[in-house]
C-alpha positions as CSV (number, residue, x, y, z in Angstrom):
1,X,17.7,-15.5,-14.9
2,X,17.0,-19.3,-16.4
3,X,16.8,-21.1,-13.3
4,X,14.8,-23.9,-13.9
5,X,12.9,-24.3,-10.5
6,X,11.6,-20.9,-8.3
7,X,12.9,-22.8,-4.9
8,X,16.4,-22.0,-6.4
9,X,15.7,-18.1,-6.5
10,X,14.6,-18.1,-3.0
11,X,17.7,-19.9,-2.3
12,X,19.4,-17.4,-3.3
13,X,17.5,-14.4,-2.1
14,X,18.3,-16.4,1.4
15,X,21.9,-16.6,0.7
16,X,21.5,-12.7,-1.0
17,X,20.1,-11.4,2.4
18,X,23.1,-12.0,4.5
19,X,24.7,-9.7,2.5
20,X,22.2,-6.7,2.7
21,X,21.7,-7.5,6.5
22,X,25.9,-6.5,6.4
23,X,25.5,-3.3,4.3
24,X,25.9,0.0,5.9
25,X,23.3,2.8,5.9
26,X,26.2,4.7,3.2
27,X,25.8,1.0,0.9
28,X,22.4,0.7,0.7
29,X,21.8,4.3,-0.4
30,X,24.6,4.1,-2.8
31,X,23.1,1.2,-4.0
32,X,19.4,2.9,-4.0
33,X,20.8,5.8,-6.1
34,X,22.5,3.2,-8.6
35,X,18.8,2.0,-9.0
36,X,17.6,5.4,-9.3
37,X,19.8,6.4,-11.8
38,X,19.3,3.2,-14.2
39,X,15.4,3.7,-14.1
40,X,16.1,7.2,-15.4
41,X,18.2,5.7,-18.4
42,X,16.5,3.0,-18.9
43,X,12.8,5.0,-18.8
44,X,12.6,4.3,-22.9
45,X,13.1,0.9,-22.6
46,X,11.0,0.6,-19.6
47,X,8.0,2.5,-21.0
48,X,7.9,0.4,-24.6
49,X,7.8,-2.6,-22.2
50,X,4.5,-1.6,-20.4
51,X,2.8,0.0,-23.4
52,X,3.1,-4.1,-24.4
53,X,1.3,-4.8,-21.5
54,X,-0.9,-2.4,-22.0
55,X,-1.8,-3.0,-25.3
56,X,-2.4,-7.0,-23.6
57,X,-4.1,-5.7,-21.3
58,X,-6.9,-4.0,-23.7
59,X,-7.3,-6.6,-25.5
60,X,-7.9,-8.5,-22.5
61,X,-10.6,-6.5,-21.4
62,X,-9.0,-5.4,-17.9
63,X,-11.1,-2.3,-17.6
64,X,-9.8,1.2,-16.9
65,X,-9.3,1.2,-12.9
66,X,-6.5,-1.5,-13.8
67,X,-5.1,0.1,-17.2
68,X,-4.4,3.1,-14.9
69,X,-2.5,1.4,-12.4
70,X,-0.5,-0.4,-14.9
71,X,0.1,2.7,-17.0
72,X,4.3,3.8,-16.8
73,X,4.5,6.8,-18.4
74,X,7.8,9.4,-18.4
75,X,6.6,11.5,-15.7
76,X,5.5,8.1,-13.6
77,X,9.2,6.5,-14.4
78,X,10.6,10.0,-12.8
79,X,8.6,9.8,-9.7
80,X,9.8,5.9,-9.4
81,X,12.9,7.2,-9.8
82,X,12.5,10.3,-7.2
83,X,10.8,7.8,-4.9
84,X,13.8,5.5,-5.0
85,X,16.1,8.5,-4.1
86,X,13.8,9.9,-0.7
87,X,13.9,6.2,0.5
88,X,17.5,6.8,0.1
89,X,17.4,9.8,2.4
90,X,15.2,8.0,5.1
91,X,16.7,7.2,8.4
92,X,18.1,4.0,8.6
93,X,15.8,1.7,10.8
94,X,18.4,-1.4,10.9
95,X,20.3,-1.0,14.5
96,X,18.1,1.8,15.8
97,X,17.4,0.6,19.9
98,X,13.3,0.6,20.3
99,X,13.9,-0.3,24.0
100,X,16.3,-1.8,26.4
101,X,16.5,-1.8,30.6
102,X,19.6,-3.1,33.0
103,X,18.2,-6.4,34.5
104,X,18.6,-6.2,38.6
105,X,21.8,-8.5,38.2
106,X,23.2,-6.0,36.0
107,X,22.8,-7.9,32.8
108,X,22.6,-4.7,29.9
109,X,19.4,-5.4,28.0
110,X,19.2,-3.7,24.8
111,X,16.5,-4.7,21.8
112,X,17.3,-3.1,18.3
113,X,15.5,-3.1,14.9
114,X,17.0,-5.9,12.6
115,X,16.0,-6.8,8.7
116,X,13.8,-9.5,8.1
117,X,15.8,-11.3,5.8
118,X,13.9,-12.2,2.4
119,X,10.7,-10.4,1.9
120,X,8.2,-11.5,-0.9
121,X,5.3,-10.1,-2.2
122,X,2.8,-10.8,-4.0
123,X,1.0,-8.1,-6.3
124,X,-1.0,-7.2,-9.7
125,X,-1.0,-5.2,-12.5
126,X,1.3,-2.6,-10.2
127,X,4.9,-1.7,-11.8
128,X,5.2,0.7,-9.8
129,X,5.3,-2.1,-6.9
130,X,8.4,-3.7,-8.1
131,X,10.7,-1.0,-7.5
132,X,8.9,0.4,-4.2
133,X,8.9,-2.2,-2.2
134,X,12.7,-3.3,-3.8
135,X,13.9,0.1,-2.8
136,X,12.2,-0.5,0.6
137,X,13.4,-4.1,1.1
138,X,16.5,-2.9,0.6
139,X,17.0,0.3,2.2
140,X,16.0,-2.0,5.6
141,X,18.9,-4.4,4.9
142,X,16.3,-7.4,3.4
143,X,16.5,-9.4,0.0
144,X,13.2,-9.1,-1.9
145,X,11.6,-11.9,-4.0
146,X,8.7,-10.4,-6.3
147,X,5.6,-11.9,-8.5
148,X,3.9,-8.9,-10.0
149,X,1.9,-10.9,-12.1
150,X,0.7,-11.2,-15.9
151,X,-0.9,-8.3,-16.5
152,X,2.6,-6.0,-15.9
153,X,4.8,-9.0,-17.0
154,X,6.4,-7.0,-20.0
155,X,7.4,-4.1,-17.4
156,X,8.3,-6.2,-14.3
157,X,11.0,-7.8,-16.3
158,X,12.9,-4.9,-17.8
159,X,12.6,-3.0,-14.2
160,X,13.8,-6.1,-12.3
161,X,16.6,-6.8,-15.1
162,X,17.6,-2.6,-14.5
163,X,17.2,-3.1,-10.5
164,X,19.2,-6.0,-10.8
165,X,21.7,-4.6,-13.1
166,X,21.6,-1.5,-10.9
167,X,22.5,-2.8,-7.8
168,X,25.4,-5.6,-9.2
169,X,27.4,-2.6,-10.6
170,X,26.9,-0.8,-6.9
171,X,29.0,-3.8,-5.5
172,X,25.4,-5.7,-4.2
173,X,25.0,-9.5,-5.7
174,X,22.6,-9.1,-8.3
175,X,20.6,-12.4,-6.3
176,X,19.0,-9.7,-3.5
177,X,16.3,-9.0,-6.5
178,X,14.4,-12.2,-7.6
179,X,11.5,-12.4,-9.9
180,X,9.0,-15.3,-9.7
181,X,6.9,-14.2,-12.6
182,X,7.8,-16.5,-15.8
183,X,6.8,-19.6,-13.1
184,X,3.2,-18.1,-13.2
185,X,1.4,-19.9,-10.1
186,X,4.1,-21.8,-9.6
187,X,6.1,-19.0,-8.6
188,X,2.9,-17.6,-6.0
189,X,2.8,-21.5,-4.8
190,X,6.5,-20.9,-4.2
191,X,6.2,-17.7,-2.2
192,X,3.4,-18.6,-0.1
193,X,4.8,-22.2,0.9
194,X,8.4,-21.0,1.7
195,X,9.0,-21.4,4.9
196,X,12.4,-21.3,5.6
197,X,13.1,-19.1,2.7
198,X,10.5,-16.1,3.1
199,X,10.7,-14.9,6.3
200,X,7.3,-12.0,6.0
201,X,5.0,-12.1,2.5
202,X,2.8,-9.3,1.6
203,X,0.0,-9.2,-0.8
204,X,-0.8,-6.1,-3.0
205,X,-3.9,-6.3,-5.2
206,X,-8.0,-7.2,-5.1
207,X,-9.8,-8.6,-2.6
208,X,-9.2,-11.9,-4.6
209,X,-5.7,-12.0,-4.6
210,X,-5.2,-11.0,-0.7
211,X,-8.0,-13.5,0.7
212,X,-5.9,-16.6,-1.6
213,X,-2.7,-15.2,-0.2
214,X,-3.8,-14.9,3.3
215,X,-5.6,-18.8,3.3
216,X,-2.8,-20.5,1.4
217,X,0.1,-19.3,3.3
218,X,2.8,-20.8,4.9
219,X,4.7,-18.1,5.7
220,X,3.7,-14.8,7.8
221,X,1.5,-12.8,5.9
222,X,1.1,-8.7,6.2
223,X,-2.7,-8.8,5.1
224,X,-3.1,-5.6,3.0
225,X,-6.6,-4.9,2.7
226,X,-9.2,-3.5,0.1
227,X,-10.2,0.4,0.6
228,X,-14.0,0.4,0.9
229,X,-13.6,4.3,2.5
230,X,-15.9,6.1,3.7
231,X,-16.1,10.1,4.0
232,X,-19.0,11.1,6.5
233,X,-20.3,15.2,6.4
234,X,-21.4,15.7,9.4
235,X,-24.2,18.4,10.3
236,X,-21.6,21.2,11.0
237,X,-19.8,20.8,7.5
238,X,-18.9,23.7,5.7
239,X,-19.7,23.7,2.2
240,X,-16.4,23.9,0.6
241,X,-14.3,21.8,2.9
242,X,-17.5,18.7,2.4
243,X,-17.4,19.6,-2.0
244,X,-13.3,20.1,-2.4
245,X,-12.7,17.2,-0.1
246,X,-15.0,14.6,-1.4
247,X,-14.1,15.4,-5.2
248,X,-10.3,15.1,-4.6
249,X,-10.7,12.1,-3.0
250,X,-13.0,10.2,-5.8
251,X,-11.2,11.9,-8.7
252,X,-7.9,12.2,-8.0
253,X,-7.2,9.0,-8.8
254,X,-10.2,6.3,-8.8
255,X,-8.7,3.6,-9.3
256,X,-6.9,3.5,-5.9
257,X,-7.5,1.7,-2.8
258,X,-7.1,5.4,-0.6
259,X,-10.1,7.1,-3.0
260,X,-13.3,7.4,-1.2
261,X,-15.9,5.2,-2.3
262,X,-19.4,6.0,-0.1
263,X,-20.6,9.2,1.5
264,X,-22.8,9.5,4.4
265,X,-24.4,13.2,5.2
266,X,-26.3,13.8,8.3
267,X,-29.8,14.7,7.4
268,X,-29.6,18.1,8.9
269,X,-27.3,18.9,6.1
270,X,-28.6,16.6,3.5
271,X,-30.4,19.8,1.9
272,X,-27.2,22.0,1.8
273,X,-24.5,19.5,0.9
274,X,-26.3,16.9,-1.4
275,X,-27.3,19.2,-3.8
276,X,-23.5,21.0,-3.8
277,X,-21.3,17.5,-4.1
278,X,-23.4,15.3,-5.9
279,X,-23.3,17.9,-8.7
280,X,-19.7,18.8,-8.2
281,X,-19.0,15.2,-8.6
282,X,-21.1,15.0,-12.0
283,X,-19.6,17.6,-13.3
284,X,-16.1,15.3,-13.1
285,X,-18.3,12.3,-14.5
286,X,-18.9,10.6,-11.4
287,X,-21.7,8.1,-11.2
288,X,-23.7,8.8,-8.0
289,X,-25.4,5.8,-6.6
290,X,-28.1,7.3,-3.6
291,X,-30.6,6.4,-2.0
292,X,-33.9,7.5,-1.8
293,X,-33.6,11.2,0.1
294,X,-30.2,11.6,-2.0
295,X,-32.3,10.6,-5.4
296,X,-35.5,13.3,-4.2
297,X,-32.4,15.9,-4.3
298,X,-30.5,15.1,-7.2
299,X,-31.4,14.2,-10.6
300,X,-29.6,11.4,-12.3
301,X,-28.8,9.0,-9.7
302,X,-28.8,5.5,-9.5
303,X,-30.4,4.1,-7.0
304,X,-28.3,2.2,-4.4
305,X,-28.4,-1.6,-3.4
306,X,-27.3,-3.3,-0.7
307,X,-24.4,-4.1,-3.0
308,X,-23.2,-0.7,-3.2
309,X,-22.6,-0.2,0.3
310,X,-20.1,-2.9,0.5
311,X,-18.4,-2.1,-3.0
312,X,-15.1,-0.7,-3.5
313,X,-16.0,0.8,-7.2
314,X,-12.1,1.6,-8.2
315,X,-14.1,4.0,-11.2
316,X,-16.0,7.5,-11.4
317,X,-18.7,5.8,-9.1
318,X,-19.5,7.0,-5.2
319,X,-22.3,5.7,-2.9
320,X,-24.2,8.5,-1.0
321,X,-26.3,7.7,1.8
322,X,-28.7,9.9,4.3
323,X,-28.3,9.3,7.8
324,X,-30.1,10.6,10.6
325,X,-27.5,10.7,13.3
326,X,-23.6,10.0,13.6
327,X,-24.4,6.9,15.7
328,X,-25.8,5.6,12.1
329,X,-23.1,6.9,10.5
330,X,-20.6,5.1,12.7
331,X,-22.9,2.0,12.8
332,X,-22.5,1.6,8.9
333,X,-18.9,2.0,8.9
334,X,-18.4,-1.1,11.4
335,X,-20.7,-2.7,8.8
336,X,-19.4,-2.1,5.4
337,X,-15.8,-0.9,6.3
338,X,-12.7,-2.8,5.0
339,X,-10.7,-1.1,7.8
340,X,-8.7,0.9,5.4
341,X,-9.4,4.9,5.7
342,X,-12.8,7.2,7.2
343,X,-12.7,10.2,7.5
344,X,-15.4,12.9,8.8
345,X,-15.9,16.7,7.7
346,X,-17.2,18.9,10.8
347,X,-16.2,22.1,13.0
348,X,-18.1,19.9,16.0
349,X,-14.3,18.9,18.0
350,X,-16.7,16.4,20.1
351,X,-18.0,14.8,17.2
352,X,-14.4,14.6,15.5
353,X,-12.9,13.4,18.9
354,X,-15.5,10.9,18.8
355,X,-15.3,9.5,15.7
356,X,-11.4,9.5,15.9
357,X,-11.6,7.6,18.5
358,X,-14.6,5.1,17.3
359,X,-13.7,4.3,13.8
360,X,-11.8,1.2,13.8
361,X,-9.7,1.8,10.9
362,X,-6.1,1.7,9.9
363,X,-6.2,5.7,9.3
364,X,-9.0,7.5,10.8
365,X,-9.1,11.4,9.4
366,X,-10.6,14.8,10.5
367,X,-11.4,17.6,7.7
368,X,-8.8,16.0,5.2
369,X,-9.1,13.9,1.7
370,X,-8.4,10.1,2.3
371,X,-6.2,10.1,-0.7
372,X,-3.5,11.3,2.3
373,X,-3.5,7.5,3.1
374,X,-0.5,7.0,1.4
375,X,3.6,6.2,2.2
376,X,5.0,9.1,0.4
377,X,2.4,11.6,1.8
378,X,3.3,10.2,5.2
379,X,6.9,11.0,4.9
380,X,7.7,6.8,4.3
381,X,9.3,7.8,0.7
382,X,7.4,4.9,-0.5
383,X,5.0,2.5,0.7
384,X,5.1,-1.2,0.4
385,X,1.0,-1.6,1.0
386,X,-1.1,-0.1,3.1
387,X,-1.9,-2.5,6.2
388,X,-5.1,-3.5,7.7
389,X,-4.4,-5.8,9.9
390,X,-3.8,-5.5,13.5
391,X,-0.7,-6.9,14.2
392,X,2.7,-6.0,13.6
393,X,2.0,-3.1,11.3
394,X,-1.1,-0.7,10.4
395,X,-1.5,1.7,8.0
396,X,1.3,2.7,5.4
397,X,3.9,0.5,5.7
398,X,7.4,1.7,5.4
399,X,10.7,0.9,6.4
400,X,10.2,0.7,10.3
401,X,7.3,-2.5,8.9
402,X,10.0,-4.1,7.1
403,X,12.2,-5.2,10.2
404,X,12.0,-7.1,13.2
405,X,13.9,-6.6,16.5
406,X,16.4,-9.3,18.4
407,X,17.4,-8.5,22.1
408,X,21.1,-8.2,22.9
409,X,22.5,-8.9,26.3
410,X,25.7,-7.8,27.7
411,X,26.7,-9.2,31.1
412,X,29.9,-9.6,33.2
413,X,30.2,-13.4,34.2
414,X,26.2,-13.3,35.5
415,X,24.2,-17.1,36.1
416,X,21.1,-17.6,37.0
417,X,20.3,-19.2,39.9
């Protein structure tokens, strides 16, 4: 790829997506299998790459959160590949009829889920992005146009150069993969000005990146949104469910927007259950940042600022707050809240059916970890971000996110009068 100019690759991702808006559901997942396949084989040369990038990115000072979303190790190349092959299996979404009615003049109305076109995104220090939301774009008939940034710019070359690869020798024009990357902001000015060209965008990343992406646009924008999530243990919590829950969701994977990042416990059960997570949490090496009741409790916390009630930590670090009722607890989710994922531990159904139908969140849980927020645990194969706006899509986005729909009529010689 030595185009000189980015404005030619989304040319050709333009030209590229009439031809994966004519593949059949059989195509695409031959061609998703072809991809799957070449990741497998090409897992050495994929993995020196991003050891590259991570060496880079230590010597950059990234911190850990990010090192760990950058890391492609075997096992993570596998489950790329494995990924790649349950899109594969997903129901098609491209023709399926969302709706349709005979009009009173007989006119047959039908309206049908179509591709987008070109889809672009914009993302950091994620490899694994690259080939999720290509399998995705894909898989719902689209051309894809990616800028995964510098900090996985070793990786995101050799996995678009084996995508692309992939997918020419499957009978697709290698053109329905672009990469942005080696124009640096260029390439990002390109995305979010091309109208015309990119017909949805969608930013992956920090808070940062999504705000810049959001303002600067030109083109429609699918706001993904920071995970500032919130687990709330209600009076009635029993003590396992409130420990196991809140450890697997900070632990699990901290540096993930889905991982829980404050906990409020009613102060009925602030004597049981701060004493029994905060120290199940130490004992994984998380940070607890309390407040004053939470502190008179535990030893060894920090205690909490404003800031930390509005921080998404991304590390071994959780906020843990006292409240006295669950109209406080609500109340500081609609403060601090990003939108992304609460979720509330109790064997009280009205307080559950109340805050299910309170919390104003793109996932809203009962009695389960918010690291469930997530495309592959919701059956999507992958995910190409996790939504938090209100329109169009919210939540997980899968395949059903990536298209549009068009209305077809079918009359008999009808005019309107």
């Amino acid at each position: 790829m030595t185009d000189q100019t980015p404005q030619v690759r989304l040319e050709r991702a333009k030209e590229a997506s009439r031809a994966t808006a004519a593949l059949t559901s059989d195509d695409k997942a031959r061609v998703l299998e072809a991809i799957a396949v070449a990741l497998q084989e090409a897992a050495p040369r994929i993995i020196e790459a991003n050891g590259r990038d991570i060496e880079r990115g230590r010597a950059d000072g990234i911190g850990e959160s990010l090192i760990d979303r950058l890391r492609l190790d075997e096992k993570r190349v596998a489950a790329l590949a494995a990924a790649v092959r349950e899109v594969a299996s997903l129901p098609d979404p491209v023709g399926r009829v969302v709706g349709g009615h005979r009009m009173p003049n007989g006119v047959a109305l039908e309206q049908v889920r179509v591709p987008f076109g070109v889809v672009g995104a914009i993302y950091e220090a994620r490899p694994n992005v690259t080939v999720d939301i290509a399998a995705l774009a894909l898989r719902s008939g689209n051309a894809v146009v990616l800028r995964g940034g510098t900090a996985a710019r070793e990786s995101n070359t050799v996995l678009v150069e084996v995508m692309r690869g992939a997918i020419e020798r499957a009978g697709l024009t290698a053109e329905a993969i672009q990469t942005v990357d080696d124009f640096g902001r260029d390439g990002a000015k390109a995305l979010m000005h091309g109208r015309g060209f990119i017909d949805v965008l969608i930013p992956r990343g920090s808070a940062g990146l999504i705000e810049a992406v959001v303002t600067e646009s030109t083109v429609p924008v699918i706001e993904t949104g920071a995970g500032n999530v919130h687990i709330v243990l209600d009076e009635t919590a029993p003590d396992e469910w409130a420990r196991d829950i809140v450890v697997n969701a900070k632990v699990q994977r901290p540096s993930v927007c889905n991982a829980v990042e404050t906990v409020l416990v009613h102060r009925q059960a602030a004597p049981r259950l701060v004493p029994l997570v905060a120290s199940a949490l130490q004992s994984e090496g998380v940070a607890i940042h309390g407040d004053d009741v939470v502190a008179g409790l535990m030893s060894n916390v920090i205690p909490a600022t404003e800031e930390d009630w509005a921080t998404e930590y991304l590390s071994l670090d959780i906020a843990m707050k006292v409240v006295d009722s669950l109209d406080e607890a609500l109340d500081h989710i609609r403060r601090y809240s990003t939108g992304h994922t609460e979720s509330i531990i109790t064997t009280d159904s009205r307080n559950a059916e109340r805050f299910l139908a309170e919390v104003d969140s793109a996932v809203v849980m009962v009695n389960a970890s918010t690291r469930f927020t997530d495309g592959g645990e919701f059956g999507f194969g992958a995910e190409v971000g996790i939504s938090t706006q209100k329109l169009h899509a919210r939540g997980p986005m899968g395949l059903a996110e990536l298209t549009s729909t068009k209305w077809l009529a079918r009359g008999s010689g009808q005019t309107r009068g």
